[in-house]
C-alpha positions in Angstrom: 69.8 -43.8 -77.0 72.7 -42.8 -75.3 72.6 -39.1 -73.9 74.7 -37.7 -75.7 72.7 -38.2 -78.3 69.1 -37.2 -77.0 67.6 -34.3 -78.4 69.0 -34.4 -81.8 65.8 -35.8 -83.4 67.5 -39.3 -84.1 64.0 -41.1 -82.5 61.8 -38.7 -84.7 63.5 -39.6 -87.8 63.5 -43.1 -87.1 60.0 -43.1 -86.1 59.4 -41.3 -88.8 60.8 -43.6 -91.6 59.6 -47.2 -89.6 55.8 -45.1 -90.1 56.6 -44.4 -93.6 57.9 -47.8 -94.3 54.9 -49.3 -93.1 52.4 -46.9 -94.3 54.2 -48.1 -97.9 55.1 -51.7 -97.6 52.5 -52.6 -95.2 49.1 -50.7 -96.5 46.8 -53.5 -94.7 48.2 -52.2 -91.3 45.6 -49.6 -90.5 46.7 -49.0 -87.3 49.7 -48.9 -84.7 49.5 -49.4 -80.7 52.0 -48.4 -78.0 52.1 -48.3 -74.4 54.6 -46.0 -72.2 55.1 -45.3 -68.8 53.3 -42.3 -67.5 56.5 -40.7 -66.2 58.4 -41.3 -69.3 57.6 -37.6 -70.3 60.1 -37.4 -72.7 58.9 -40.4 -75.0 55.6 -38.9 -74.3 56.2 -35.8 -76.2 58.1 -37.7 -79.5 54.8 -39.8 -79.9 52.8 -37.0 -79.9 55.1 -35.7 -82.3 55.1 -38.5 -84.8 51.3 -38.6 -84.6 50.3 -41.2 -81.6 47.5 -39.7 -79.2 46.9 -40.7 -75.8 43.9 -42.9 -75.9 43.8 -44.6 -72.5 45.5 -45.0 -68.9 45.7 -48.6 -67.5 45.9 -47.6 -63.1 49.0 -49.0 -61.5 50.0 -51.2 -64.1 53.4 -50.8 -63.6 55.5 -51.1 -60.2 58.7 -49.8 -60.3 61.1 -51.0 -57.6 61.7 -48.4 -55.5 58.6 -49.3 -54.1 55.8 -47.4 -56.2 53.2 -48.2 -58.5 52.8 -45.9 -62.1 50.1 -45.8 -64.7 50.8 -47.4 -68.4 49.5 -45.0 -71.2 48.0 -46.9 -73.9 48.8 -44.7 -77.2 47.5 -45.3 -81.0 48.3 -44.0 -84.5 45.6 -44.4 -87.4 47.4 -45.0 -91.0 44.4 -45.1 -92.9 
């Protein structure tokens, strides 16, 4: 999102319905998976807000160019 528009709730709401959405047209998914950069505190906090928990860190996964390495957080939602 552009931002300008960050912190209006757009990403919840669209979160949100594409949960909802599934949960209804899709009721043999059971489950959904993310992963996100451990810095990326601010899409930290909208998962956890939609419902995803932290389930896992996977060490330097990611290196980022200025010359650092950064932990992926592996994230899960149960439907069921």
């Amino acid at each position: 999102f552009h931002p300008d528009t960050q912190g209006q709730g757009v990403g919840r709401r669209l979160f949100a319905a594409f949960i909802a959405d599934i949960r209804r047209d899709l009721p043999r998914i059971l489950r959904l998976e993310l992963g996100c950069r451990e810095s990326n505190a601010r899409a930290i906090r909208l998962y956890h807000a939609v419902g995803f928990e932290t389930e896992g860190r996977l060490k330097n996964r990611v290196y980022d160019p200025e010359g650092f390495f950064e932990d992926d957080l592996f994230m899960g939602l149960m439907l069921s």
